[in-house]
PASEMAR-578775 format. One record per residue: residue in three letters; x, y, z of N, C-alpha, C, CB in turn. Coordinates in steps of 0.05 Angstrom, whole numbers, padded with zeros to 5 digits, always signed. Glycine has a CB too. Example, Ala and Ser with C-alpha at 12.3 -4.5 7.8 and 13.67 -1.06 7.14 Angstrom:
% residues 2
ALA+00264-00114+00156+00246-00090+00156+00264-00066+00156+00226-00089+00181 SER+00257-00045+00142+00273-00021+00143+00258+00001+00157+00282-00012+00114 
***
This chain:
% residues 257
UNK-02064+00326+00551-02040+00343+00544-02016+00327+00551-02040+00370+00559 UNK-01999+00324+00539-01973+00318+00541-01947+00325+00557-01969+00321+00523 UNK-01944+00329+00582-01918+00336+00595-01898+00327+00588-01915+00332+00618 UNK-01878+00355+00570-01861+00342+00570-01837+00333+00592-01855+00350+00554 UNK-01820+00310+00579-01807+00300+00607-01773+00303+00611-01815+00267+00609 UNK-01767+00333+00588-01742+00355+00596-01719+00329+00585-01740+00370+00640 UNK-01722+00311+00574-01703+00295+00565-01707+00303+00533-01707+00263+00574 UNK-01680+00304+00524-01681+00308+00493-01688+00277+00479-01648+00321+00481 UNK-01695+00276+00462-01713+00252+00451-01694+00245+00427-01748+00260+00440 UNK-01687+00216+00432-01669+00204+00416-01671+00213+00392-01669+00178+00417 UNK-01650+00210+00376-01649+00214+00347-01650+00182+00329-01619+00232+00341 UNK-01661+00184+00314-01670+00155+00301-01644+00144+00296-01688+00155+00271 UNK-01636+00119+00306-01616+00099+00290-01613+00106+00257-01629+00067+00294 UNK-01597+00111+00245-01593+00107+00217-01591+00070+00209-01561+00126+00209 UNK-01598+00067+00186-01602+00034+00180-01574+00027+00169-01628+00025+00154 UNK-01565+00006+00192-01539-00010+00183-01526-00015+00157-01543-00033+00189 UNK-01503+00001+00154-01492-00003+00128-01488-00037+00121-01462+00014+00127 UNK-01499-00034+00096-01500-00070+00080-01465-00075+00078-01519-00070+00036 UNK-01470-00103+00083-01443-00103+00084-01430-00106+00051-01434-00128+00105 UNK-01401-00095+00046-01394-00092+00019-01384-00115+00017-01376-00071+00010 UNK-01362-00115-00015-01341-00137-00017-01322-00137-00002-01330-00139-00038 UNK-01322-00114+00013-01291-00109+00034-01295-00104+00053-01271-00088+00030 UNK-01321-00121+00073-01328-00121+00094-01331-00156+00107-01351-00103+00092 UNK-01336-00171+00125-01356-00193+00132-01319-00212+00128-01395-00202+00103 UNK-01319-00241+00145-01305-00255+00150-01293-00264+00121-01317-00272+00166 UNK-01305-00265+00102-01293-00269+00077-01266-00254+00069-01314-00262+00058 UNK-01273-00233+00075-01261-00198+00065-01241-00203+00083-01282-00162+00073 UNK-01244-00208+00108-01226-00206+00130-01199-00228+00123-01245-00214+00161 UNK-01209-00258+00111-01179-00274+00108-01171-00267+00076-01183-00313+00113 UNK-01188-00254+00060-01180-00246+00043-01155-00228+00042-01198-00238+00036 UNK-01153-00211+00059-01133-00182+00066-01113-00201+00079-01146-00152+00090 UNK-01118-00224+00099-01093-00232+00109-01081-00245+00098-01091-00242+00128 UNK-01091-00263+00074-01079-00272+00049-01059-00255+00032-01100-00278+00034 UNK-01068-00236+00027-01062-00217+00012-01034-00202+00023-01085-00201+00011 UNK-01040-00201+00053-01015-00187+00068-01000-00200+00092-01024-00161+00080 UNK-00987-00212+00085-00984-00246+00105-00966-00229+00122-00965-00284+00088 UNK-00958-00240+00145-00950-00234+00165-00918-00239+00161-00966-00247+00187 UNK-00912-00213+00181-00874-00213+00166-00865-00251+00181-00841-00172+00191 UNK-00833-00252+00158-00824-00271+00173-00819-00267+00207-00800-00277+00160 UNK-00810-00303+00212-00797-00300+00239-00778-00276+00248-00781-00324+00243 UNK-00783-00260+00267-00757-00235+00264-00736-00241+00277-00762-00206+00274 UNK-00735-00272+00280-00703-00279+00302-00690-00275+00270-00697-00323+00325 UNK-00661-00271+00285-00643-00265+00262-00629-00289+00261-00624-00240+00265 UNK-00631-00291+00238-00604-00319+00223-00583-00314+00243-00586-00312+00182 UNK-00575-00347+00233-00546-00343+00255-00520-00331+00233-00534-00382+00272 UNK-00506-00321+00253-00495-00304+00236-00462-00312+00223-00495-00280+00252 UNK-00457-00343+00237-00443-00354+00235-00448-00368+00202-00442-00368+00260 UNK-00425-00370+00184-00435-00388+00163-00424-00415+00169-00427-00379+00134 UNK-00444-00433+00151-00449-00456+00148-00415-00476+00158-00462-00457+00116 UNK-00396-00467+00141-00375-00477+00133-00361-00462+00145-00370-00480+00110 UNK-00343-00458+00174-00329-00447+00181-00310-00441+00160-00323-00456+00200 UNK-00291-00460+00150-00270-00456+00132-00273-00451+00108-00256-00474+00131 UNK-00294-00450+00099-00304-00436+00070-00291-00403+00072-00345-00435+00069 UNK-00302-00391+00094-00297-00365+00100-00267-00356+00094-00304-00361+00127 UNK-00263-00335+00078-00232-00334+00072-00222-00317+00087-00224-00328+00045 UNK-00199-00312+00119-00199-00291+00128-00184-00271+00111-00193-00294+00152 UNK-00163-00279+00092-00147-00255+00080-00167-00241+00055-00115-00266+00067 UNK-00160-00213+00056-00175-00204+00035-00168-00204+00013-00183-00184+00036 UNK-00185-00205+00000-00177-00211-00032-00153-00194-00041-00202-00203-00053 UNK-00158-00173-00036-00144-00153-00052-00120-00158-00045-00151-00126-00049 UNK-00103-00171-00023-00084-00169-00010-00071-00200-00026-00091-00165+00023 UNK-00089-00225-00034-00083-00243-00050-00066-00228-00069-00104-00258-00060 UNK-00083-00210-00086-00082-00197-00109-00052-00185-00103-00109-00174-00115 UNK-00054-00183-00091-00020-00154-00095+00004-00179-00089-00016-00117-00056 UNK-00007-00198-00078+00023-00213-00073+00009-00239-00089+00038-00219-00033 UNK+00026-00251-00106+00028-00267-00130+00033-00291-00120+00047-00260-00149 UNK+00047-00295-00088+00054-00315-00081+00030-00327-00057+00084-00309-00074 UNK+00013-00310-00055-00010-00317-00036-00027-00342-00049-00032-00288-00032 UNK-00028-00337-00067-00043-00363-00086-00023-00390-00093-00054-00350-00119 UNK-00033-00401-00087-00014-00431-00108-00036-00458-00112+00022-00449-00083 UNK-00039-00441-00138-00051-00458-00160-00044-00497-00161-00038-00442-00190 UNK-00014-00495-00156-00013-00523-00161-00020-00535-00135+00016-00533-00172 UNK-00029-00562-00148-00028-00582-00123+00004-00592-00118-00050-00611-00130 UNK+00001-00601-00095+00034-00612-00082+00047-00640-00101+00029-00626-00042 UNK+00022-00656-00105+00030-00683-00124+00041-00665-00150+00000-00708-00133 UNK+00034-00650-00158+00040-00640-00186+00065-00628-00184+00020-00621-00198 UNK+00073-00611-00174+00103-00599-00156+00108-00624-00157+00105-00582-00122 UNK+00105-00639-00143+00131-00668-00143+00134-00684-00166+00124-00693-00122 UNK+00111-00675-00185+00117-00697-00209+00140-00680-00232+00081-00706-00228 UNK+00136-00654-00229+00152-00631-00245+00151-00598-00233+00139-00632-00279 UNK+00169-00602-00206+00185-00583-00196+00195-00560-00225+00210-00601-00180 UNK+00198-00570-00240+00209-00556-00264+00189-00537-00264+00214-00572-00291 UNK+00161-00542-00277+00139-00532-00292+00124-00522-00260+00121-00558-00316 UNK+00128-00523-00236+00112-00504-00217+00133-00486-00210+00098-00518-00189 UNK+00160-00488-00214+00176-00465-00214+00166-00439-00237+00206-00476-00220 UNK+00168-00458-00259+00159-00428-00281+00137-00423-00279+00162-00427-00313 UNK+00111-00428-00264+00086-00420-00253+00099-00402-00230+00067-00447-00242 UNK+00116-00404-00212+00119-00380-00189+00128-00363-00203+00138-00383-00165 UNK+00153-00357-00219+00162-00347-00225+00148-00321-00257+00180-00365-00223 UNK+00139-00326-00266+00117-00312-00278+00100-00302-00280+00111-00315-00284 UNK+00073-00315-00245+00066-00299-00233+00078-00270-00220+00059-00312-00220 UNK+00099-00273-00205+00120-00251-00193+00120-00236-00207+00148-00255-00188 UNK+00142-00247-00239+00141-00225-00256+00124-00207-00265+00146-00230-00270 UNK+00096-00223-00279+00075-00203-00276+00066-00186-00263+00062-00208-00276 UNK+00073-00184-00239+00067-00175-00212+00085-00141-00219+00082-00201-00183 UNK+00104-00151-00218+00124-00130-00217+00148-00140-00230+00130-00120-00189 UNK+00172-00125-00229+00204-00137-00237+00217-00145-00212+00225-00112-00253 UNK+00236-00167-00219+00247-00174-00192+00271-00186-00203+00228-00194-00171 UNK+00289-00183-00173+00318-00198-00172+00319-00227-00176+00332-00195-00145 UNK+00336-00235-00191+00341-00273-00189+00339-00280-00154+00385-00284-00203 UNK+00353-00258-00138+00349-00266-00110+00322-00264-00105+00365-00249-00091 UNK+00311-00245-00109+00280-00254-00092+00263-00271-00114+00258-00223-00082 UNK+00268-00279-00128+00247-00308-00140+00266-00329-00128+00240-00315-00182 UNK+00297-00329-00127+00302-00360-00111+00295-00365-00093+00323-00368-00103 UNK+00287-00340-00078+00281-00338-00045+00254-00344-00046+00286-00307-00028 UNK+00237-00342-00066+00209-00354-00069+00197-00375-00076+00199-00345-00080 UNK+00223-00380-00083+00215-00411-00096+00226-00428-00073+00233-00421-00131 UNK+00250-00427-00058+00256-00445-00036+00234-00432-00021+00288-00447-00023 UNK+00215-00419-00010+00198-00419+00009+00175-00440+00003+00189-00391+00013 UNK+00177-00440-00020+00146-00450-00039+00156-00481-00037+00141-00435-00081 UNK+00183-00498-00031+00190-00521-00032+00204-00534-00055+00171-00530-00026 UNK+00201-00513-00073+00207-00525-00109+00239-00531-00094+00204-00493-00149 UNK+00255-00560-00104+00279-00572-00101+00301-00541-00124+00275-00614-00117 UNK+00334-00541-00103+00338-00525-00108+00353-00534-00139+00348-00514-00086 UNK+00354-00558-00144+00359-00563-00175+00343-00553-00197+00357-00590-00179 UNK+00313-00568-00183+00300-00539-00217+00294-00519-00212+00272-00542-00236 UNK+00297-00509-00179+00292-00479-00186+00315-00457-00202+00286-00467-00159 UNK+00345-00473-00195+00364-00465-00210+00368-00458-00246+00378-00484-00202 UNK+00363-00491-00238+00354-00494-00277+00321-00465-00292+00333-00546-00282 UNK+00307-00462-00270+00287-00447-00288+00299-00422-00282+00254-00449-00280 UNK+00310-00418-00268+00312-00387-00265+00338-00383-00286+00317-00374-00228 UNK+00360-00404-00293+00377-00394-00312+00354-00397-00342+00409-00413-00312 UNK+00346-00408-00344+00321-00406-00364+00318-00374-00370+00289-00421-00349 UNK+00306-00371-00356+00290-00339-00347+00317-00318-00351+00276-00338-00306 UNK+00332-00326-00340+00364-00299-00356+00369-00307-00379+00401-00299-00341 UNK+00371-00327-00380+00377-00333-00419+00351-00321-00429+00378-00375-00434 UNK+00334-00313-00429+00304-00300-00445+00309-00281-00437+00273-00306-00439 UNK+00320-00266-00427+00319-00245-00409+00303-00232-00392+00324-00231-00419 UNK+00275-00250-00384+00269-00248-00363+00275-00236-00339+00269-00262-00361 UNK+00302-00249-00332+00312-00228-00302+00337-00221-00311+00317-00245-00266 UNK+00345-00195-00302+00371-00187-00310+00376-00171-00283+00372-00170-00339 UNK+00387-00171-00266+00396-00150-00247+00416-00129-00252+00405-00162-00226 UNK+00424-00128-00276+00440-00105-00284+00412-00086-00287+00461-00110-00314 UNK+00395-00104-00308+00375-00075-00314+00357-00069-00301+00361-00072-00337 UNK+00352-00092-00281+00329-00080-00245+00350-00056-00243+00330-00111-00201 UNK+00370-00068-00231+00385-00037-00217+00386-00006-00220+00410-00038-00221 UNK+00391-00010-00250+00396+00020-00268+00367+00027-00268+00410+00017-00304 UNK+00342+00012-00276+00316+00027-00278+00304+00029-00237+00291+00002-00305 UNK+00318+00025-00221+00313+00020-00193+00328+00052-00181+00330-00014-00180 UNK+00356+00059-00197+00365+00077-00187+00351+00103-00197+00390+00074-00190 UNK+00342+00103-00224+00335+00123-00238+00305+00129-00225+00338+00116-00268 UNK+00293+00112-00228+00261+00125-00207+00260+00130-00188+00239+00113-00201 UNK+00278+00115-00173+00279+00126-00138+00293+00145-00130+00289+00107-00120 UNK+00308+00157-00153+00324+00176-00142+00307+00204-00147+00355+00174-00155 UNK+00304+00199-00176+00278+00228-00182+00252+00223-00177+00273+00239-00212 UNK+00246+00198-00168+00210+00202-00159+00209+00198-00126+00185+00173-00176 UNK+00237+00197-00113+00231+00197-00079+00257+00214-00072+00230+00161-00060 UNK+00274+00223-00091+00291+00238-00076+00315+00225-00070+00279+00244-00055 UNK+00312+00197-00059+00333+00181-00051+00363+00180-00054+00328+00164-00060 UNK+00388+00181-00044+00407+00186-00041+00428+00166-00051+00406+00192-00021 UNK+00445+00159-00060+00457+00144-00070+00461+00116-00048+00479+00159-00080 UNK+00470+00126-00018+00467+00116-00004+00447+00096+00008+00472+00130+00002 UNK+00429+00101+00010+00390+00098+00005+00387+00074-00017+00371+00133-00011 UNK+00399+00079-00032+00392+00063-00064+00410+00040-00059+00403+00082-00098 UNK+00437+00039-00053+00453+00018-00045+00436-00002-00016+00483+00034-00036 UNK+00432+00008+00003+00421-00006+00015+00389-00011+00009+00428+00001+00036 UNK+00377-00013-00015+00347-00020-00023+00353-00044-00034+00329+00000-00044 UNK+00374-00040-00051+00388-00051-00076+00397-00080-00062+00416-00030-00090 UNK+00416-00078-00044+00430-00099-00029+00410-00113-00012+00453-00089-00011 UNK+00391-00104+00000+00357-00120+00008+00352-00137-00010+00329-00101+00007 UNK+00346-00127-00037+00337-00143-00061+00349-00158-00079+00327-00131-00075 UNK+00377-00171-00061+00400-00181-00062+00410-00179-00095+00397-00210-00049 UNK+00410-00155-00104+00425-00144-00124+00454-00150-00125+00422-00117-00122 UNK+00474-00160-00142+00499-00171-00134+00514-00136-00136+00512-00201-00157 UNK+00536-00139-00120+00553-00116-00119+00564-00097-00143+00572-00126-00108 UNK+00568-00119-00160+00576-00109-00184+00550-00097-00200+00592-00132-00199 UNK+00529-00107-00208+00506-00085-00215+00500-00061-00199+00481-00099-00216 UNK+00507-00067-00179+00497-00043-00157+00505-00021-00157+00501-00047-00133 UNK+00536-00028-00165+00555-00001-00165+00560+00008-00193+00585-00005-00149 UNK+00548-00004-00210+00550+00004-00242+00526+00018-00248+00553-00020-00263 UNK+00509+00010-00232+00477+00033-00226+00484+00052-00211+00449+00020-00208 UNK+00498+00055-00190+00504+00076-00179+00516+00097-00184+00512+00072-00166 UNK+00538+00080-00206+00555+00099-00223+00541+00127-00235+00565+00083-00248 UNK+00523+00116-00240+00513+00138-00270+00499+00156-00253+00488+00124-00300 UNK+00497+00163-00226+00485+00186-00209+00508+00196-00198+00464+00179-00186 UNK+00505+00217-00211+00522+00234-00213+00528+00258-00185+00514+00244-00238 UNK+00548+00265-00178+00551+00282-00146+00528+00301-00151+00585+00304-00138 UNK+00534+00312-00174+00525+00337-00173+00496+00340-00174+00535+00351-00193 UNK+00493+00315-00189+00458+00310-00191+00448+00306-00160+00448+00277-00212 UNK+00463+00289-00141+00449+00280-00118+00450+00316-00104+00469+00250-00097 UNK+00473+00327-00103+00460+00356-00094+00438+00366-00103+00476+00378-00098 UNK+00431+00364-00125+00411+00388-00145+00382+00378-00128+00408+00382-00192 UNK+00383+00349-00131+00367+00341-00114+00362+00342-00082+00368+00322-00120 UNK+00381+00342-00070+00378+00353-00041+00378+00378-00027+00392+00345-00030 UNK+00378+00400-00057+00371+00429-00050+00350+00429-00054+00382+00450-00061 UNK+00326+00415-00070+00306+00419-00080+00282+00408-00068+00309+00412-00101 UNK+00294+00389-00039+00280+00374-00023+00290+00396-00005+00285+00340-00020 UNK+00311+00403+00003+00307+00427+00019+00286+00448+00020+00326+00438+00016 UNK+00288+00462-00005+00282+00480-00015+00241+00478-00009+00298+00478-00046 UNK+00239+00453-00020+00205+00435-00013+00189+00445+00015+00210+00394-00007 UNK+00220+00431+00028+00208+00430+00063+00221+00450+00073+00216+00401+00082 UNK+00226+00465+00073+00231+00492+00078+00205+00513+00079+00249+00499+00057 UNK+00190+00511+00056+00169+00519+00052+00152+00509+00060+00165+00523+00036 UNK+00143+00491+00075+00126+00472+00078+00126+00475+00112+00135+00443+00063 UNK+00152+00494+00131+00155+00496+00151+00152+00525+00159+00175+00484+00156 UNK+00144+00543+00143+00142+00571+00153+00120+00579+00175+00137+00588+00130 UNK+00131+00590+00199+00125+00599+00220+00125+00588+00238+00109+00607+00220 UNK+00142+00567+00239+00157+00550+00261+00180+00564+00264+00165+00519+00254 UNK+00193+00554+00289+00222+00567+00305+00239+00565+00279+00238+00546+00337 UNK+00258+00577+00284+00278+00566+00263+00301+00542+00265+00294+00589+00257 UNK+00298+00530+00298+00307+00508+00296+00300+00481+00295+00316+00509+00305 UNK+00272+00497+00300+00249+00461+00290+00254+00472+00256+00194+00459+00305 UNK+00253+00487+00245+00252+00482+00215+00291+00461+00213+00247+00524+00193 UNK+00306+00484+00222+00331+00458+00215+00331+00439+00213+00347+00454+00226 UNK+00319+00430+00245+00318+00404+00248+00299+00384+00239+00320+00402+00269 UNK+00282+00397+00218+00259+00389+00200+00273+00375+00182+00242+00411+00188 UNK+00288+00393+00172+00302+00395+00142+00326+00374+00145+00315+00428+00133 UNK+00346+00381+00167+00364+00363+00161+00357+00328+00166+00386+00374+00177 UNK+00335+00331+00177+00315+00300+00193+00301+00289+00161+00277+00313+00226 UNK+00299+00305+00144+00293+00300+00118+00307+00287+00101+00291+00318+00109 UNK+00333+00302+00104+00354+00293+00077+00364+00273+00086+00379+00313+00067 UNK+00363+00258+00124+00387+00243+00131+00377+00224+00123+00399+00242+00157 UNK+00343+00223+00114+00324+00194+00123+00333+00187+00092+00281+00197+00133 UNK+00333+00211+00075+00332+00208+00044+00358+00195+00032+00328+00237+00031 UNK+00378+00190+00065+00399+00176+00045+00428+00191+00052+00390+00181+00009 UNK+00430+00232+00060+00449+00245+00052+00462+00238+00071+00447+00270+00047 UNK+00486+00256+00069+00511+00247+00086+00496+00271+00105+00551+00249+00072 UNK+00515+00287+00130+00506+00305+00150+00525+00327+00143+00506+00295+00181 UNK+00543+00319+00129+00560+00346+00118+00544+00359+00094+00593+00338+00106 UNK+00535+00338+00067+00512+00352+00060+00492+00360+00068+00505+00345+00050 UNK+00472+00354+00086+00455+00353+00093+00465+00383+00101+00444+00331+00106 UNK+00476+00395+00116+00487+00416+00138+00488+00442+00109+00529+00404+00159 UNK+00516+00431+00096+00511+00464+00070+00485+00457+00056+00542+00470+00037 UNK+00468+00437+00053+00438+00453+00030+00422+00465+00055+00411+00423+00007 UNK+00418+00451+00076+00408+00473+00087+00412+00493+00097+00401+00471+00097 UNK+00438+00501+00103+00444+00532+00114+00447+00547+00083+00478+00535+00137 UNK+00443+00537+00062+00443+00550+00034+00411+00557+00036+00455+00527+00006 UNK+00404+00538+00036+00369+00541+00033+00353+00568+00056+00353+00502+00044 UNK+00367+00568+00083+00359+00589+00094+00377+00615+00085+00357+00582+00122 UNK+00394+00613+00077+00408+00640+00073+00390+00650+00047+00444+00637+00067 UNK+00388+00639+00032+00368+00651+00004+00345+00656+00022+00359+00626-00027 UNK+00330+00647+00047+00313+00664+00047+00321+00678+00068+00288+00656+00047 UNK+00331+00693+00077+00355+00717+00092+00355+00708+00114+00349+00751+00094 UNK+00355+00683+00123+00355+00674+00147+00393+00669+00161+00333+00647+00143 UNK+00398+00677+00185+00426+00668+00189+00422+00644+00211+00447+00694+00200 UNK+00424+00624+00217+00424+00602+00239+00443+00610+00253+00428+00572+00231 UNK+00471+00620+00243+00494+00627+00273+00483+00649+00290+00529+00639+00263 UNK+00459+00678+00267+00448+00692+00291+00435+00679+00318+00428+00708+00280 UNK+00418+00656+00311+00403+00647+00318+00419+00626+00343+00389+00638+00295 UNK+00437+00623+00338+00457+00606+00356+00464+00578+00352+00448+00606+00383 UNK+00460+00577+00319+00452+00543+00305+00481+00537+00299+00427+00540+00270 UNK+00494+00528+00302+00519+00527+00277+00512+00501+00253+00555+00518+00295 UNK+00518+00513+00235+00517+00495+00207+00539+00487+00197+00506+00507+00186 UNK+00564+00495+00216+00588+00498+00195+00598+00468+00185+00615+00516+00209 UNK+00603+00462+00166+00604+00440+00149+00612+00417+00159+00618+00445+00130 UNK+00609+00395+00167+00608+00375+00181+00639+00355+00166+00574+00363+00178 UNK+00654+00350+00184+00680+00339+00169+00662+00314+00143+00707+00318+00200 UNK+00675+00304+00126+00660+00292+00102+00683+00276+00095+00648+00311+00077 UNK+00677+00243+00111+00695+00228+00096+00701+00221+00067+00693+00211+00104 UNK+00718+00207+00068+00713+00195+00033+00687+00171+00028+00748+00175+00020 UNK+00690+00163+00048+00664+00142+00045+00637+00157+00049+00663+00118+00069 UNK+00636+00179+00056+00610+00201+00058+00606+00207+00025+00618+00235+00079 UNK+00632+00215+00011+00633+00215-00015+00621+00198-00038+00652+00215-00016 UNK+00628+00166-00035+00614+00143-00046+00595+00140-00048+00617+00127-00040 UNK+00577+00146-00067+00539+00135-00066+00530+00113-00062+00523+00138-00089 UNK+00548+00088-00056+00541+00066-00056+00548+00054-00018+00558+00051-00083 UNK+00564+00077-00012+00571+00073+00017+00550+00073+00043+00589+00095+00021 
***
């Protein structure tokens, strides 16, 4: 008879799976072939090759100023100062419109001799190229209705962009008193609204901090805004403000002053 001996009795080995095509040392450099190991993971240096290759200004900033680039070489400027003047000067223009003063002023920065830069730029008024009568008049007319600007304001933009006196004040001419009010009630009138539920003397002093930057005199500046709060029933003398009209020289009068 057989005692048993209280041990459970192995279970048979199953027979070794045969090895496949995707098993055994073959299979194995096959897959590492197949899936190679990443690169080195040190990182490139991050420096490039060519220090001075690297351009630090940005392009876009080339782009907006015409005079950031210069195409010519220096031997070529010296052989015909003439012909790298009308290269500055055409770039600019393209760029935008400009005063005879700021392309002379660009061309003596740039080195062009002040003989041909003379000679190209009367070139350029005879074509009519530059005219500072008609910078001025198209200078007063946008800035006055697309920023508000004050006659005052416009004279000193104008005299920056060394506009001669006599265009300046024949552009100035044609803005009219009444127009520069219509316009500085209407910039009142803007920021006025634009200040509701503030004190009423941070709004004053909003408003008149507005018109003074825009150019006005402070006697104007003083009646559009105590006009501008009285239409909306506001009184500043309740309030303890005085507005009352600020003496107004004759040179406060002049839009070119």
């Amino acid at each position: 008879m057989t005692v048993p001996s209280g041990k459970r009795s192995a279970r048979p080995c199953r027979p070794g799976r045969p090895a496949g095509p995707d098993t055994g040392p073959a299979a194995a450099a096959d897959r590492k072939a197949a899936d190679p190991e990443p690169a080195d993971p040190e990182p490139a240096d991050p420096e490039p090759a060519d220090p001075e290759a690297a351009d630090p200004e940005p392009a876009d900033r080339k782009a907006a100023d015409p005079e950031a680039a210069d195409p010519e070489p220096a031997d070529r400027k010296a052989a015909d100062p003439e012909a790298a003047a009308r290269q500055i000067c055409l770039r600019m223009l393209t760029a935008a419109p400009r005063t005879r003063a700021q392309l002379a002023s660009a061309l003596t920065r740039r080195g062009v001799p002040a003989d041909a830069a003379e000679a190209m730029l009367g070139r350029f008024a005879e074509a009519g190229l530059i005219d500072d009568t008609i910078f001025a008049s198209a200078w007063v007319e946008s800035r006055h209705h697309g920023r508000g600007l004050a006659g005052r304001a416009l004279a000193a933009e104008l005299r920056h962009r060394g506009v001669p006196e006599d265009d300046l004040q024949a552009a100035l001419s044609r803005l009219e008193p009444e127009q520069e009010v219509a316009t500085a009630r209407a910039l009142a009138a803007r920021r006025l609204a634009a200040t509701a539920g503030q004190p009423l003397s941070a709004r004053i002093r909003r408003l008149a901090g507005v018109l003074a930057r825009k150019g006005y005199s402070q006697a104007l500046a003083y009646r559009v805004v105590r006009e501008a709060l009285q239409e909306q029933g506001l009184d500043p003398a309740a309030a303890g403000i005085d507005l009352s009209d600020a003496p107004e020289s004759e040179q406060d009068m002049m839009p070119g002053s």
